[in-house]
N, C-alpha and C positions, 0 to 999 in steps of 0.2 A: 851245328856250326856255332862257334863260342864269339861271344861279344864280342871280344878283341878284332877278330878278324872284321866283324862287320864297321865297328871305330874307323879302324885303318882303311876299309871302303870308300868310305866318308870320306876321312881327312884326302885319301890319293884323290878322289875325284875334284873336290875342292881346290886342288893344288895343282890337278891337271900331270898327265903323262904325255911329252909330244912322242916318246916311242913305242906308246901304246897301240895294238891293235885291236877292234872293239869287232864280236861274233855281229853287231846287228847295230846301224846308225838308221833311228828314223830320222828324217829332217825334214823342217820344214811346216810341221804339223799345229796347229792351235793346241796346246797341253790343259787340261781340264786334271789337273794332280791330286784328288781326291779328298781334297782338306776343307774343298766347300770356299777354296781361295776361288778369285776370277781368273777365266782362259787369259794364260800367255803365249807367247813366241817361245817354242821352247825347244831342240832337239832331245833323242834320249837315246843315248847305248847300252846294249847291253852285251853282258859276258858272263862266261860260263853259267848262266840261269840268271842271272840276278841283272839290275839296275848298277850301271857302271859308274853313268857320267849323265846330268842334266845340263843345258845349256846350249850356247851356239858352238857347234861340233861340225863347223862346216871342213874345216882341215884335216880334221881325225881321220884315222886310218881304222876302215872294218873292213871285214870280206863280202859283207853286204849291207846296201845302202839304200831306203825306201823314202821313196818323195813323199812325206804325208799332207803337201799344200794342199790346202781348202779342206783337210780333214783333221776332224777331233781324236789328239791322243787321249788315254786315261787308264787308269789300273782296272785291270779285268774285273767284272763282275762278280759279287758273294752273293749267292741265295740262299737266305738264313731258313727259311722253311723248305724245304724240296722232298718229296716222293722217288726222289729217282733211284734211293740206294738200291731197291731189287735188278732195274733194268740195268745200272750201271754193273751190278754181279753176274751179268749175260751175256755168253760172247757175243750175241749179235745187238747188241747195244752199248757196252763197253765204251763204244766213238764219243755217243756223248751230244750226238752231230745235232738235235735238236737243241741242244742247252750251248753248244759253241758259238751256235747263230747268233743266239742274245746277246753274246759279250760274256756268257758267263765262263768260269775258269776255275770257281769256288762252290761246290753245294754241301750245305748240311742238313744230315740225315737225319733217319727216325725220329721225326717231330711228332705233334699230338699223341706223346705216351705210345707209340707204334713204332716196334722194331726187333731185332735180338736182344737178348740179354747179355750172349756170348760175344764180343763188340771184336776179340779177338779172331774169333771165325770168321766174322763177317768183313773183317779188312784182308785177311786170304781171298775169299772171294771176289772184294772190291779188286783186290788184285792181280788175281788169276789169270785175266783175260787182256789187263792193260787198263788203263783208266786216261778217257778222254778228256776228264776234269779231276781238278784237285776234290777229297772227300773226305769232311769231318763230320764226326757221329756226335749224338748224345744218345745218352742213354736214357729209356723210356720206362717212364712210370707205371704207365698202364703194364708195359711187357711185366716189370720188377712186381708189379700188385698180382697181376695172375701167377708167375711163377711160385708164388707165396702160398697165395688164396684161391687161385684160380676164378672163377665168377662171382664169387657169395658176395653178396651184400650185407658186409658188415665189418667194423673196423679190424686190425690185427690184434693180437693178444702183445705183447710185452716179446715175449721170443719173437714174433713173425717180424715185429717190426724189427728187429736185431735183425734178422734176418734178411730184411729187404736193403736196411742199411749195409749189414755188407755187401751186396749186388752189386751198390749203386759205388761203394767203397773198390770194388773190385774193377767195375765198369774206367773208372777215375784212375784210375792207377793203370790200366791199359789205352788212357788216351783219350777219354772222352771229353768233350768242352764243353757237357752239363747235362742238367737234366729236362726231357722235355715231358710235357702233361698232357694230355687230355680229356680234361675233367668233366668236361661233355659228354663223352663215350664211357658206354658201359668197356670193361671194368673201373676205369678210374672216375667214373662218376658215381660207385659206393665210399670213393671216400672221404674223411673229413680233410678239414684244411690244414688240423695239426700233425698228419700223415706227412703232408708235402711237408710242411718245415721241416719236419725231423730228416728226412733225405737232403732238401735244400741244404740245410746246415753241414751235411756230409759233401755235398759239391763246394759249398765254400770253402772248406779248409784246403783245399786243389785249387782255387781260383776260378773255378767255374763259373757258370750264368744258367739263371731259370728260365725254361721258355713255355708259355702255356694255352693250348687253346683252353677258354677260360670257360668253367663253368655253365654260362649260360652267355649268349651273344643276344639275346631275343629277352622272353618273357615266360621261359619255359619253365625255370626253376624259381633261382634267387632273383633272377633278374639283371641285366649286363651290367648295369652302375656297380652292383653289389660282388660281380663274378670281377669283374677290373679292381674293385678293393683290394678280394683275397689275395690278386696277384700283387698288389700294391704290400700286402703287409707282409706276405714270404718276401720281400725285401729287406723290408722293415726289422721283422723277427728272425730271417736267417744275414744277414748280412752282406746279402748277393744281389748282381745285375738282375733282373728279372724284366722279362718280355712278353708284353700283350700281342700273342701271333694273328697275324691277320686281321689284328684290329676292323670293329665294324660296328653296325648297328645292324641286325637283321629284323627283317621284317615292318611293315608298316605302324605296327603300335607300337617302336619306339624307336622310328625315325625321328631326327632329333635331339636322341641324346649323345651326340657325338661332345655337345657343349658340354652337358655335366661330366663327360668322361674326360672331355682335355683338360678340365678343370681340376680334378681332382687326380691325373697323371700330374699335370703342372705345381698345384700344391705338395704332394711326395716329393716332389724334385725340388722346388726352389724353396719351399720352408722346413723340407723337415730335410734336405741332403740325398734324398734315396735315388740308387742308379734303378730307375721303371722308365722302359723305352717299350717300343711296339714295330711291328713290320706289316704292311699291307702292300698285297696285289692289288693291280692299278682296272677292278671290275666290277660292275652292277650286281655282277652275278656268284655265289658260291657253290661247291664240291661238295657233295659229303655222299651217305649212303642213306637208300630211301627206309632206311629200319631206323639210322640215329635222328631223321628228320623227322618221323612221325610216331614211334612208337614211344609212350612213357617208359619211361629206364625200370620201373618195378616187372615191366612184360620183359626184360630180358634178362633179368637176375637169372643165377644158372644154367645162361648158355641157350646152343639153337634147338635144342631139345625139348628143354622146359620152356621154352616159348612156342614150341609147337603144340605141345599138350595143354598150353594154357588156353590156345586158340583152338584146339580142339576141344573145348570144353564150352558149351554157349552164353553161355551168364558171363563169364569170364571173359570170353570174344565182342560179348555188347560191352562191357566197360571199357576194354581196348581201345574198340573204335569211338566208342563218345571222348574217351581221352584226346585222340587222335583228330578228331572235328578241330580241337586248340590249336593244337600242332598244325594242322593245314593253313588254319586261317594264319597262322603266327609268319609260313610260309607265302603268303598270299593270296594262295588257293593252288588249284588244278592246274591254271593253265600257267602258272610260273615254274612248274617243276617237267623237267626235261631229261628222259633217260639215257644218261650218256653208258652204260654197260648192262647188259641179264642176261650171262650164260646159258639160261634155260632157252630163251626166246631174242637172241640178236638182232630179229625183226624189228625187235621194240626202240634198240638203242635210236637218240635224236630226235624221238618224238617222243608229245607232251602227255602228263597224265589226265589231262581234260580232253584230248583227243581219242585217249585209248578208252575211255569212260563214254565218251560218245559211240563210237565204233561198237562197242561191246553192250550199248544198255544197260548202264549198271552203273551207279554210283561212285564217284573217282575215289573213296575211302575203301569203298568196297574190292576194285580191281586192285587197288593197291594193297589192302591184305591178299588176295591172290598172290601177286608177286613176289610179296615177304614170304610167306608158304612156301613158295618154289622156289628160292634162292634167295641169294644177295644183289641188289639190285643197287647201280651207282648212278646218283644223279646229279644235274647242274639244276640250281635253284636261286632263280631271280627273286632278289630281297633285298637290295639295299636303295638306297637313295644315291645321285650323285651329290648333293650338298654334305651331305654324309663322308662320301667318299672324300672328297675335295679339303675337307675339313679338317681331316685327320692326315694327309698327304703334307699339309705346309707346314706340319710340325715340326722342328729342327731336333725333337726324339722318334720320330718314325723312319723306318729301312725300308727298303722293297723287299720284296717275296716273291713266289710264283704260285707257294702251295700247288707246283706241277708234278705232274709224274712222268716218266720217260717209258714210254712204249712203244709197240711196231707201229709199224705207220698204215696199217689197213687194223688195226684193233679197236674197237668202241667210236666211240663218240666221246672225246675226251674233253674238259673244260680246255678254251683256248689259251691260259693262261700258262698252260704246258710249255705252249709253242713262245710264245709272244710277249710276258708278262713282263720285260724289262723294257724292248725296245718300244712297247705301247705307252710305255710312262711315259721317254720320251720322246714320242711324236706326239702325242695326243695331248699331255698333260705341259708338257715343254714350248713343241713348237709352235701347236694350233691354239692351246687356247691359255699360254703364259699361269697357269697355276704354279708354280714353281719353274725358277728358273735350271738353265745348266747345271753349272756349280753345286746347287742344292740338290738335282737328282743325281749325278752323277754320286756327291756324297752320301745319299742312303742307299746307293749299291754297293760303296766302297769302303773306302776309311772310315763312315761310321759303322758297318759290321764288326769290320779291323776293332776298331774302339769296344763296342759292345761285348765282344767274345775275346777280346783279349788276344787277338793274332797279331806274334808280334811283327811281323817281316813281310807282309800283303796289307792292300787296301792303299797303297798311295806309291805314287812312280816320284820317288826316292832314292839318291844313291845310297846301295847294299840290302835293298830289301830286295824280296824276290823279282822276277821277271814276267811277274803275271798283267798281261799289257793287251789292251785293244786298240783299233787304230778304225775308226768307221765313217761313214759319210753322215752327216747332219742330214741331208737333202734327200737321203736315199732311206734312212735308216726308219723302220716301219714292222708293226707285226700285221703278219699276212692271214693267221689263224681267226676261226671263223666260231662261231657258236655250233652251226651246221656243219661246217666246214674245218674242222680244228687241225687235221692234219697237215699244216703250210709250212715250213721255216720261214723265222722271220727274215730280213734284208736287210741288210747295208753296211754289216762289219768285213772291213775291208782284208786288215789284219786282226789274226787272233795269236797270241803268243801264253802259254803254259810253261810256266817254271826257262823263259826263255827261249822255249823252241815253238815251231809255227805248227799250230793247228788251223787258222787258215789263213791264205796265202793269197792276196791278189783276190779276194772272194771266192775260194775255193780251199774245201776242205784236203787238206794234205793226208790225211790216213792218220797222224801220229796220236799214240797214246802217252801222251807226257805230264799225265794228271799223278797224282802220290796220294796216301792214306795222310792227312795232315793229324799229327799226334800233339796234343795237349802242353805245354809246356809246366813243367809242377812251379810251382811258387817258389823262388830260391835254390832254383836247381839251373846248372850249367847248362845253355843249348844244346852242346854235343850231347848225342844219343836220346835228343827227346824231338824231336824233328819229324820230317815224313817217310812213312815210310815206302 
């Protein structure tokens, strides 16, 4: 869709059409517009997909008209870290129906360096089956480092990196809105930092943004102050937005330093100019897999092979596990880590590894080398502080997240953040206990993602931007999902509307898949033809 057209959106709405007819008039509803302004009195119509007409539309002419008194309008939710790109490639998850509950309408994919490299394939797929929610990709580092190098631990030669630069060059040019890292995780925790710039700088010249789980969140490596730098200086040295994902402190030896981190986000930004923002889920507790939680990164160089032969070897298996004592405690110990999935043994999934250490006689380092031996095993692992949490929440450069993944609804023991991650912000963080107001959450779901990645036509209910609109109850709106219990949809979105059309309706899900492959806009290039596909 070319500027022009959306100009004259604008100016028509502004000027008012009395022989207009509008597909959809909410009225009535407190408007929360995404801009981080205070709720007003506002109606809002829409037509043909998009935001028509703001204002008192009590006269207006639509074929359908929703009371939204005593409920909050606002631009559908963006989850800038999301899991869900495989399950949304499934027909039987396509719906989306756990991510529609939230309010969400927007996820971006293959985050933490994990995902295709083919970004083209994988939005067939996004598209195959219908798409519940709208879906934009980055392209992953980690995927582009293996595809290169496969496992080694050790920098690229001069070609590889030619080589990963085109990937990333090729990824950009099919749509992608950046690159994301995760430099934590083996493969991309062999690299250095001047690897990421040199890709960064390749997303820049597309207008893209860096997103990274960083380095180290704990005390593992460099250490979090120093792993939020790196991300601070691929700003710096490539030119680009960059985002601290999931922003945290993990683990008790270095709760706390949320203050030297804000600090030194807030110094990039206000003395030196650099766009370094961050996104956090609203939980005590983190995701990951019980190999990147405990095993040192030199035991996995080479893959599940050569870390099998390493532990089959016994000198090598004793340094392992003395390594791996750090790593627990860095975790908090046994009884904080929680196994939400092990294909081998799904008995295990939602219970603790100090439980299964007790049960078995055995040392909880010890049952958990068991486990790595016999598969991949996925855990939830309580580690943060809530002053921590709370700290980094009232930032006016933090977004929400869910770092969820979308699965069947009898599969694992999922972190609940799956289910519930947006509307827990706001019940919990909003209405109980005033950490941030409305206005301010609503905008790290919205217009500030919009802002961050550069979407030009989502994140704020505007006339001529798209139609991606919530409509929910304050009073009602709650996540239901449990630690034990993760499988709930959350409650209280009333209305859900997707490029205009009702995904849900009255608090019930309508069937529709009206989500699109959301493509990149190039720098200086006309909207028509770079749009969704």
């Amino acid at each position: 869709m070319k500027r022009s057209w959306l100009a004259a959106a604008v100016l028509l709405a502004a000027c008012g059409d009395a022989g207009e007819t509008y597909d959809v008039v909410i009225q009535g509803g407190s408007l929360v517009d995404g801009t981080g302004a205070p709720a007003r009195e506002a109606d809002v119509a829409l037509k043909e997909g998009r935001i028509a007409a703001v204002g008192d539309l009590a006269d207006a002419a639509a074929t359908t008209r929703i009371d939204a008194t005593g409920l909050v309008v606002a631009p559908g939710f963006i989850d800038v870290h999301s899991h869900s790109g495989p399950g949304l490639a499934s027909s039987g998850l396509s719906h989306a129906q756990p991510l529609l509950a939230q309010g969400l309408t927007t996820v971006f994919v293959n985050p933490d360096g994990g995902g295709p490299v083919d970004l083209v394939e994988q939005q067939a797929a996004l598209l195959e089956h219908g798409l519940g929610v709208n879906a934009a990709q980055f392209i992953s580092h980690g995927s582009v480092r293996g595809e290169v190098l496969g496992s080694e631990d050790r920098a690229p030669s001069p070609e590889e990196l030619a080589r990963m630069e085109e990937l990333v060059r090729v990824a950009m040019e099919n749509g992608a809105w950046g690159l994301s890292s995760g430099t934590f995780y083996a493969p991309g925790s062999f690299s250095k930092p001047d690897e990421i710039i040199a890709l960064a700088r390749v997303v820049a010249e597309y207008g893209g943004a860096y997103e990274s789980h960083i380095r180290d969140e704990s005390s593992y490596t460099v250490g979090v102050v120093a792993a939020v730098d790196e991300v601070i200086d691929v700003a710096r040295q490539a030119g680009i937005p960059a985002v601290v994902t999931h922003i945290k402190a993990l683990g008790p030896p270095v709760w706390g330093t949320s203050t030297e981190i804000i600090e030194h986000i807030r110094a990039a930004r206000e003395d030196e100019g650099l766009q370094v923002w961050a996104d956090q889920y609203p939980y005590e507790a983190s995701a990951t897999g019980l190999d990147a939680a405990l095993l040192p990164r030199w035991a996995q160089a080479g893959g599940r092979d050569a870390l099998r032969e390493r532990l089959a070897d016994r000198a090598t298996r004793a340094r392992i596990r003395a390594e791996m004592e750090e790593n627990l405690a860095r975790r908090g110990g046994a009884d904080r880590i929680q196994f939400r999935r092990y294909t081998p043994d799904p008995a295990i999934e939602g219970r603790k590894l100090s439980d299964l250490a007790t049960e078995r006689g055995r040392p909880a380092l010890d049952v958990a080398l068991d486990l790595i031996e016999g598969g991949s095993a996925s855990i939830v692992s309580f580690n943060m502080s809530e002053d921590d949490v709370r700290a980094f929440m009232v930032q006016p450069w933090t977004m929400t997240s869910s770092d969820g993944d979308l699965v069947p609804m009898n599969e694992g023991v999922p972190h609940p953040r799956s289910y519930g991650a947006f509307p827990r912000k706001i019940r919990r963080y909003v209405v109980e206990e005033g950490v941030v107001d409305l206005p301010q959450a609503i905008h790290s779901m919205t217009g500030l993602p919009a802002q961050v990645f550069g979407i030009p036509d989502r994140g704020r209910i505007e006339p001529g931007l798209m139609a991606d609109v919530v409509v929910f109850d304050l009073s009602a709106v709650r996540d239901a999902a449990t630690y034990t219990q993760p499988h709930q949809l959350a409650e209280g979105m009333v209305h859900v509307f997707v490029n205009g059309r009702p995904a849900i309706q009255d608090g019930r899900f309508t069937g529709g898949l009206h989500g699109e492959v959301l493509i990149h806009p190039r720098p200086g290039a006309e909207q028509e033809g770079d749009g969704p596909r």
